[in-house]
MIBA-87616 format. One record per residue (C-alpha): x, y, z; residue in one letter. Coordinates in nm, 3 decimals, padded with zeros to 5 digits, always signed. Example, Ala and Ser with C-alpha at 12.3 -4.5 7.8 and 13.67 -1.06 7.14 Angstrom:
BEGIN
<r><east>+01.230</east><north>-00.450</north><up>+00.780</up><residuo>A</residuo></r>
<r><east>+01.367</east><north>-00.106</north><up>+00.714</up><residuo>S</residuo></r>
//
This chain:
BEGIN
<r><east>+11.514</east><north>+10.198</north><up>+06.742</up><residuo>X</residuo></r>
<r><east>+11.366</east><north>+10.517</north><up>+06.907</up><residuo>X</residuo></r>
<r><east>+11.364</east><north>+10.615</north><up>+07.233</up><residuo>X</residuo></r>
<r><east>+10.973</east><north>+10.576</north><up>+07.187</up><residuo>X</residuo></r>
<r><east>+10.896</east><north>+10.371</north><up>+06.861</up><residuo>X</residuo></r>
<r><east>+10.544</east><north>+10.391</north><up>+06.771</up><residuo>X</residuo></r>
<r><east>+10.264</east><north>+10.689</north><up>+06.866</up><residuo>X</residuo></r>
<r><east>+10.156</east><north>+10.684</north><up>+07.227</up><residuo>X</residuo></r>
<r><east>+09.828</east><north>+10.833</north><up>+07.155</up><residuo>X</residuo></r>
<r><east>+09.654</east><north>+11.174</north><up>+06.990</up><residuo>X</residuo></r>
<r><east>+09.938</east><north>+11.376</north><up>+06.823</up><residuo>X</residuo></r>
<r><east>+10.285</east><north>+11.281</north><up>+06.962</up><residuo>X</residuo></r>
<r><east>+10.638</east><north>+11.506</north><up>+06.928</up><residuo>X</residuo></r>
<r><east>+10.875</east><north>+11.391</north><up>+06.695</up><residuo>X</residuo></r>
<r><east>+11.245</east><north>+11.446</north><up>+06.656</up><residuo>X</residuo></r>
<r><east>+11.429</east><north>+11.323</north><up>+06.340</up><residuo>X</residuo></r>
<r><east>+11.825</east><north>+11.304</north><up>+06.272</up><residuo>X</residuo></r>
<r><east>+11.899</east><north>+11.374</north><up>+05.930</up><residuo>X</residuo></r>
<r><east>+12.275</east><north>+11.342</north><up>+05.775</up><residuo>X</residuo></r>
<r><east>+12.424</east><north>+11.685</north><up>+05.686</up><residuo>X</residuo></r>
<r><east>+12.361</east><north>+11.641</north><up>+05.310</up><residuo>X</residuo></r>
<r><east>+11.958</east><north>+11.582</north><up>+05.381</up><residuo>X</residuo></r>
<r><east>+11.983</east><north>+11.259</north><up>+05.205</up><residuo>X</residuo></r>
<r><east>+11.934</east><north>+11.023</north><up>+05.493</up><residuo>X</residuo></r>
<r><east>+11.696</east><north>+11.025</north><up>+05.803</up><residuo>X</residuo></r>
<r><east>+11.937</east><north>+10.848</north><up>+06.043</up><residuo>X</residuo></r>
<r><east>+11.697</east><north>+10.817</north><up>+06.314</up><residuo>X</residuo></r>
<r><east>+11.378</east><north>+10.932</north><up>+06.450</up><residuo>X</residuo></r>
<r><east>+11.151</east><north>+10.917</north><up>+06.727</up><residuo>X</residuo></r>
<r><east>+10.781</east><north>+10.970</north><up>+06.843</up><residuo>X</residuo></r>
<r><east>+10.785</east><north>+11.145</north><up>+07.188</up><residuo>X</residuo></r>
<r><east>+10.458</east><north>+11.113</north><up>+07.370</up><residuo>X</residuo></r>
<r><east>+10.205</east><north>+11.017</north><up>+07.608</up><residuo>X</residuo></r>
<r><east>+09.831</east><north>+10.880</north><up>+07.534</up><residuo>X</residuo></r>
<r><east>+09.688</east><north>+11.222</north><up>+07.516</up><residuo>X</residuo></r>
<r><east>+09.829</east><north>+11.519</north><up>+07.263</up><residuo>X</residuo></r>
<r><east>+10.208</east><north>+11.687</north><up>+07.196</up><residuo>X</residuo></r>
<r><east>+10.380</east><north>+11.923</north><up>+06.996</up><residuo>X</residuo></r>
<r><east>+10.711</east><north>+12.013</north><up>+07.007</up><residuo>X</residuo></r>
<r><east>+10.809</east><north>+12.366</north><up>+06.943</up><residuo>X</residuo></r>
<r><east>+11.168</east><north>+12.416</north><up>+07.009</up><residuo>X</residuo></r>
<r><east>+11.494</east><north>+12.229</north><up>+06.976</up><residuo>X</residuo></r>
<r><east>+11.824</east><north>+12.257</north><up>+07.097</up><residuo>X</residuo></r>
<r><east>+12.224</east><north>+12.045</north><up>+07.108</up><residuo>X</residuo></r>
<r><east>+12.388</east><north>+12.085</north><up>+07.407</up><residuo>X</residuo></r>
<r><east>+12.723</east><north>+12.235</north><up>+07.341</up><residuo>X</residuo></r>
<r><east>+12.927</east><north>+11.993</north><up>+07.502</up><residuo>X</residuo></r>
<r><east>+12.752</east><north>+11.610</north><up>+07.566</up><residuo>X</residuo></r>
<r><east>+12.531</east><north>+11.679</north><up>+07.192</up><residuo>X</residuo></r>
<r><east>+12.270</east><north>+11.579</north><up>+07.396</up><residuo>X</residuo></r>
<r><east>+11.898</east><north>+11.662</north><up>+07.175</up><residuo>X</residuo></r>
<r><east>+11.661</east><north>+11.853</north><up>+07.403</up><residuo>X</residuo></r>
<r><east>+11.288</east><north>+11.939</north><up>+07.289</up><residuo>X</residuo></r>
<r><east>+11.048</east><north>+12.161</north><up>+07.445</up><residuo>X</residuo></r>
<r><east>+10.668</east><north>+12.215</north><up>+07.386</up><residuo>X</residuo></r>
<r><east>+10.331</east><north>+12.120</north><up>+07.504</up><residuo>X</residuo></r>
<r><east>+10.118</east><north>+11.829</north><up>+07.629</up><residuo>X</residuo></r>
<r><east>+09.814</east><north>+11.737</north><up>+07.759</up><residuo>X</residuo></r>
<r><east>+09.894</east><north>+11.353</north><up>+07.850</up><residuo>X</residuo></r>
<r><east>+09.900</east><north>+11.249</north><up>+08.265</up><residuo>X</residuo></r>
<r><east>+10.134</east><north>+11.017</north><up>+08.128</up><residuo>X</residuo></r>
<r><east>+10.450</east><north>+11.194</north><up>+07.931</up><residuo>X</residuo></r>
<r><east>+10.738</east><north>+10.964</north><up>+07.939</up><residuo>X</residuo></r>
<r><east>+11.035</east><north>+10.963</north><up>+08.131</up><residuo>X</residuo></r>
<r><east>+10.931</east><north>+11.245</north><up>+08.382</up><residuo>X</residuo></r>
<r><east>+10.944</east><north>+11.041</north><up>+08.741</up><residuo>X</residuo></r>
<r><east>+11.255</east><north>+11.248</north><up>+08.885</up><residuo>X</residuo></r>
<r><east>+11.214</east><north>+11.552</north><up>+08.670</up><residuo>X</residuo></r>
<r><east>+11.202</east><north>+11.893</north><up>+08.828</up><residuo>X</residuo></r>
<r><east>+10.821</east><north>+11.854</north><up>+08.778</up><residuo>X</residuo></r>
<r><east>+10.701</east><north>+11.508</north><up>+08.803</up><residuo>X</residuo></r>
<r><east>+10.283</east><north>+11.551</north><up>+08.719</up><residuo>X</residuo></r>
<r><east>+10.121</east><north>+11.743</north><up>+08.497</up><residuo>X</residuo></r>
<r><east>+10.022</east><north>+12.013</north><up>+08.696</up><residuo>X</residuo></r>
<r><east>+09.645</east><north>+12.150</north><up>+08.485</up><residuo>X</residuo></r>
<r><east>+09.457</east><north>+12.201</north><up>+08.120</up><residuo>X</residuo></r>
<r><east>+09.777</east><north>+12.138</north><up>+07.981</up><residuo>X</residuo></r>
<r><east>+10.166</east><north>+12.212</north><up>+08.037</up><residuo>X</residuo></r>
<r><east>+10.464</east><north>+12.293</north><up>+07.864</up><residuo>X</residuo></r>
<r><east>+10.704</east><north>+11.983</north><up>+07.842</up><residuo>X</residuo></r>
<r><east>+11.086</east><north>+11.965</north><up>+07.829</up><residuo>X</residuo></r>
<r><east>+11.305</east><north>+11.629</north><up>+07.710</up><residuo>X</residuo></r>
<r><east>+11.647</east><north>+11.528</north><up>+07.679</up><residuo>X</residuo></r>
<r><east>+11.758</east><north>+11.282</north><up>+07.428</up><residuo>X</residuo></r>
<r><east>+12.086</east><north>+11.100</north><up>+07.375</up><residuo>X</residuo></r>
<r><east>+12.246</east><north>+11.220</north><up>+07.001</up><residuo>X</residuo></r>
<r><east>+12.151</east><north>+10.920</north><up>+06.855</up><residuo>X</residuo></r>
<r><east>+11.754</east><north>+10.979</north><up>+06.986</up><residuo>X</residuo></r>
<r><east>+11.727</east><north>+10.610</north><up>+07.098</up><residuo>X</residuo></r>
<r><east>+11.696</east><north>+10.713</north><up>+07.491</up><residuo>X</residuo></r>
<r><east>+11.502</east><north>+10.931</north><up>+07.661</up><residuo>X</residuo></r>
<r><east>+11.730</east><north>+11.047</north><up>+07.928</up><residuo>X</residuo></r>
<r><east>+11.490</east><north>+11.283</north><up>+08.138</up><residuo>X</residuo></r>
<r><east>+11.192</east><north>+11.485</north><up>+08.074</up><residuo>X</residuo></r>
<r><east>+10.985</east><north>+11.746</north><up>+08.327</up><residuo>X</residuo></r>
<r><east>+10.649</east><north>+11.878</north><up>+08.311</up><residuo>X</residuo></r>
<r><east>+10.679</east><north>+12.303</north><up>+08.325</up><residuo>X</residuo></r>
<r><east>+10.338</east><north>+12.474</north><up>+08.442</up><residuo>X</residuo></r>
<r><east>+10.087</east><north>+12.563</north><up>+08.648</up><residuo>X</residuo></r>
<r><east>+09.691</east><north>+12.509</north><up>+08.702</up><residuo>X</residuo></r>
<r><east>+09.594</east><north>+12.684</north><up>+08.350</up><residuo>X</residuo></r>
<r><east>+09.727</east><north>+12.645</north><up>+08.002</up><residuo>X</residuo></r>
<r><east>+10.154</east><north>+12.670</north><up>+07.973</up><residuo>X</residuo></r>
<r><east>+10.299</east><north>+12.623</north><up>+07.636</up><residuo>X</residuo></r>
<r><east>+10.729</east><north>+12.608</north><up>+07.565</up><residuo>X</residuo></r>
<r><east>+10.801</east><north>+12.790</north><up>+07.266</up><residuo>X</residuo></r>
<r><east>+11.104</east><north>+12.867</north><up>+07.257</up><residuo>X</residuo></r>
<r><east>+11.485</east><north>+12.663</north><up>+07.405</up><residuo>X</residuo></r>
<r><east>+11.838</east><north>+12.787</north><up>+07.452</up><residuo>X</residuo></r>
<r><east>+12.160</east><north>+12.590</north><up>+07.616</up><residuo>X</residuo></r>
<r><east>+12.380</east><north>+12.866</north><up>+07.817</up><residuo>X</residuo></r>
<r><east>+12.723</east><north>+12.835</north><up>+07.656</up><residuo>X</residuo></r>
<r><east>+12.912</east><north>+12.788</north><up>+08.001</up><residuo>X</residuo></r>
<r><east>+12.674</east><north>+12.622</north><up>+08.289</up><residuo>X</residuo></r>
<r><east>+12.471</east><north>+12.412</north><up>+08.019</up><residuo>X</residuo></r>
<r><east>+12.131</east><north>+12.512</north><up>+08.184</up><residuo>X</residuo></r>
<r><east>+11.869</east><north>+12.477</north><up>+08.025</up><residuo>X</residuo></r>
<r><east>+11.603</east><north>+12.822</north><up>+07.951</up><residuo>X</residuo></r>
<r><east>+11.298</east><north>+12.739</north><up>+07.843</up><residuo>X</residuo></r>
<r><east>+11.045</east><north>+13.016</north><up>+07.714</up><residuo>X</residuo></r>
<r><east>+10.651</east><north>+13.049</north><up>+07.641</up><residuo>X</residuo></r>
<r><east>+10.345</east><north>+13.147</north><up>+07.745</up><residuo>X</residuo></r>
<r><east>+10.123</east><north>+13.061</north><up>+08.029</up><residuo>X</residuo></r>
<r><east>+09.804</east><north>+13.141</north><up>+08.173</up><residuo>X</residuo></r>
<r><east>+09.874</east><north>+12.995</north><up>+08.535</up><residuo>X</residuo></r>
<r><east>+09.870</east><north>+13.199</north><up>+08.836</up><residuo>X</residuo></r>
<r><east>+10.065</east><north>+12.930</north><up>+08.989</up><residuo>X</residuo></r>
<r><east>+10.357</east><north>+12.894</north><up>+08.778</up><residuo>X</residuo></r>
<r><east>+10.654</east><north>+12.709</north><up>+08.945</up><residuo>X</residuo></r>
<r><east>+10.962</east><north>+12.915</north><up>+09.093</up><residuo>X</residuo></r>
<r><east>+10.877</east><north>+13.257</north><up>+09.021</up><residuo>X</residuo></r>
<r><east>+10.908</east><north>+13.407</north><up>+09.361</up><residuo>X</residuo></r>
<r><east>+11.259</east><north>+13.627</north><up>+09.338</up><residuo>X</residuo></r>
<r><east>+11.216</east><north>+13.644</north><up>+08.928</up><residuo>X</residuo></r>
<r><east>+11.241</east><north>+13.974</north><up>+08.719</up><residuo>X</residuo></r>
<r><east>+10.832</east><north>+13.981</north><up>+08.759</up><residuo>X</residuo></r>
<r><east>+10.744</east><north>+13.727</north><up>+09.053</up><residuo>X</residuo></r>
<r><east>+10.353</east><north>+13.756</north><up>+08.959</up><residuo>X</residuo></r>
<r><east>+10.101</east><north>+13.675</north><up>+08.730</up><residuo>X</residuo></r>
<r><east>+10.004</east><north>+14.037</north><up>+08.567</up><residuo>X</residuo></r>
<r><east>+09.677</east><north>+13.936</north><up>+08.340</up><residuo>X</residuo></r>
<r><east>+09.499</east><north>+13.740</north><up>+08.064</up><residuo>X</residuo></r>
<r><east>+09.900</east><north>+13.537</north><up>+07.935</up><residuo>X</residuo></r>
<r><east>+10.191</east><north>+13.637</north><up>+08.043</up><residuo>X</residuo></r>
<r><east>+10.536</east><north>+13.542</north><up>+07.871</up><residuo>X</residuo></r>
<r><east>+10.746</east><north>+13.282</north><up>+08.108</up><residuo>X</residuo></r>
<r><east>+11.113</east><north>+13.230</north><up>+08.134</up><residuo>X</residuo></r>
<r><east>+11.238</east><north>+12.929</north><up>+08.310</up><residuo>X</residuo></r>
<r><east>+11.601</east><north>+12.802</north><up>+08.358</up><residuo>X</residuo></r>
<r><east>+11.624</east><north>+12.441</north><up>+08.431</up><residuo>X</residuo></r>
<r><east>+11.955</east><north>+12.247</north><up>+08.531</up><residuo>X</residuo></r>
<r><east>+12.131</east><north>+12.036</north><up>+08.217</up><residuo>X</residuo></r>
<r><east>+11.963</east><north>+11.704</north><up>+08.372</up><residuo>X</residuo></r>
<r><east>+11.639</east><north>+11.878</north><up>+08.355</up><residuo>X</residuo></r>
<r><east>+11.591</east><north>+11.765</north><up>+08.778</up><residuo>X</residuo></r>
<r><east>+11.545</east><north>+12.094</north><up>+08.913</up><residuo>X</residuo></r>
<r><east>+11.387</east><north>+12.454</north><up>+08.838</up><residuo>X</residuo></r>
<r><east>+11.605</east><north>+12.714</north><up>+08.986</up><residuo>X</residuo></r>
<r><east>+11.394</east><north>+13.023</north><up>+08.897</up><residuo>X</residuo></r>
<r><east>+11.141</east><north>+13.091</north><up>+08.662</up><residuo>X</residuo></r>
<r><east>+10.989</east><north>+13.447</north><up>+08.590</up><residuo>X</residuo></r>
<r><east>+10.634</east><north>+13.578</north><up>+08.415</up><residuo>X</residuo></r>
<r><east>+10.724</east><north>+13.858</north><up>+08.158</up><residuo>X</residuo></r>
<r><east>+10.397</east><north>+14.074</north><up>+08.099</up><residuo>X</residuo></r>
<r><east>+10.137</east><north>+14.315</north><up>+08.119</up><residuo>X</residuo></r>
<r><east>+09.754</east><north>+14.314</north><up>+08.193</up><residuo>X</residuo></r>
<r><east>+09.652</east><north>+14.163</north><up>+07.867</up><residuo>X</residuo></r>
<r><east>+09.835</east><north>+13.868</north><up>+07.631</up><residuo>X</residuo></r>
<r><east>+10.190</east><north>+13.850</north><up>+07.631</up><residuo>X</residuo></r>
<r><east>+10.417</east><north>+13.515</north><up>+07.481</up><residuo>X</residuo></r>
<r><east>+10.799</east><north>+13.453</north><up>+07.460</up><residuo>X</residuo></r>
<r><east>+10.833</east><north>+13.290</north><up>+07.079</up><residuo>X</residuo></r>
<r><east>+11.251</east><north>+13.312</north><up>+07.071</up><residuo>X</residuo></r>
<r><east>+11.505</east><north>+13.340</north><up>+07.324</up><residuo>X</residuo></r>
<r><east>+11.919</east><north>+13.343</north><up>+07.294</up><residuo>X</residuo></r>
<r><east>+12.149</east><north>+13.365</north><up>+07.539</up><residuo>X</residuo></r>
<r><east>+12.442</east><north>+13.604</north><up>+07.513</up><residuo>X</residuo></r>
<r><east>+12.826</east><north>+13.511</north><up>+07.520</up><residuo>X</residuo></r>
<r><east>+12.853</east><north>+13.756</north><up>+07.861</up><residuo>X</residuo></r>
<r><east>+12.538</east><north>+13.467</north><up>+07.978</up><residuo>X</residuo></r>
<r><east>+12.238</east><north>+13.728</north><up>+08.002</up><residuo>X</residuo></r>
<r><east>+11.891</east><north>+13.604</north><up>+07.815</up><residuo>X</residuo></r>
<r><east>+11.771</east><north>+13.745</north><up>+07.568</up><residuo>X</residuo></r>
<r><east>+11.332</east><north>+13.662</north><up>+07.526</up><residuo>X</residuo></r>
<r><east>+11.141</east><north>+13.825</north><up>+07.250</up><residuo>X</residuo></r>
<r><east>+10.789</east><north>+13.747</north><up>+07.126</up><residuo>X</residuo></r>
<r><east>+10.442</east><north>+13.972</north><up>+07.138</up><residuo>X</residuo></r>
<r><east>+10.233</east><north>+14.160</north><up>+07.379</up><residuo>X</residuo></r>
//
């Protein structure tokens, strides 16, 4: 009764609903293509309770992404986002998030009043969608931290941005403030 029932291939995603108590698993759900996933960060939207899930994947074939912001997986492997109904039994969109060279999502946050989605991680792409006009619109050297914002139906990329210096840099947490400015942290 998941929005994808059995593994697709490799290591898959998973999401599972538990009851508040911890005594139940209500539902769960593989999320996957025939390649390999993991799923790093979670997040409700504030208003539809809608379950969205961002990591990694190396699958051509990642469900549900025809119409996403980015349809194809763009290189070695790319960060991934998903939205899930509540009950996880539909996958309602998903988008590939990278460049040529390794991208990995580690981190999610729903802004309280426009319900965009920001998306944070680490990449290794020169090429990294939407950065032109960002805080840092190039590449700097070795990984650089990323911070994308992606509309609540995940079907378009506004503006991404690289965070970093000339060696390895990665966004592992990100909040969004009541007054709507974004908050990354992670290492350099």
């Amino acid at each position: 009764g998941g929005a994808q029932g059995s593994n697709a291939g490799g290591y898959d995603a998973f999401v599972a609903r538990l009851d508040a108590n911890l005594t139940s698993n209500l539902q769960s759900t593989y999320l996957g293509g025939t390649s390999s996933e993991n799923g790093y960060a979670l997040a409700i939207h504030p208003s539809s309770g809608e379950v969205y899930l961002a990591g990694w994947t190396d699958s051509t074939n990642f469900p549900n992404t025809t119409g996403g912001a980015q349809g194809s997986n763009a290189g070695v492997y790319d960060a991934f986002v998903a939205r899930l109904n509540p009950a996880l039994s539909a996958n309602s969109q998903s988008t590939y998030l990278g460049g040529s060279d390794e991208d990995q999502a580690r981190a999610l946050a729903i802004h309280p009043s426009s319900g965009e989605v920001y998306v944070a991680g680490y990449t290794g792409s020169t090429n990294f969608p939407n950065t032109a006009g960002g805080a840092q619109g190039s590449f700097a050297g070795d990984d650089d931290a990323f911070v994308a914002r992606l509309n609540a139906t995940l079907t378009s990329n506004p503006q991404s941005t690289y965070l970093g210096g000339l060696d390895e840099d990665a966004a592992w947490a990100l909040a969004i403030h009541p007054n709507g400015e974004v908050y990354v942290a992670g290492y350099t």
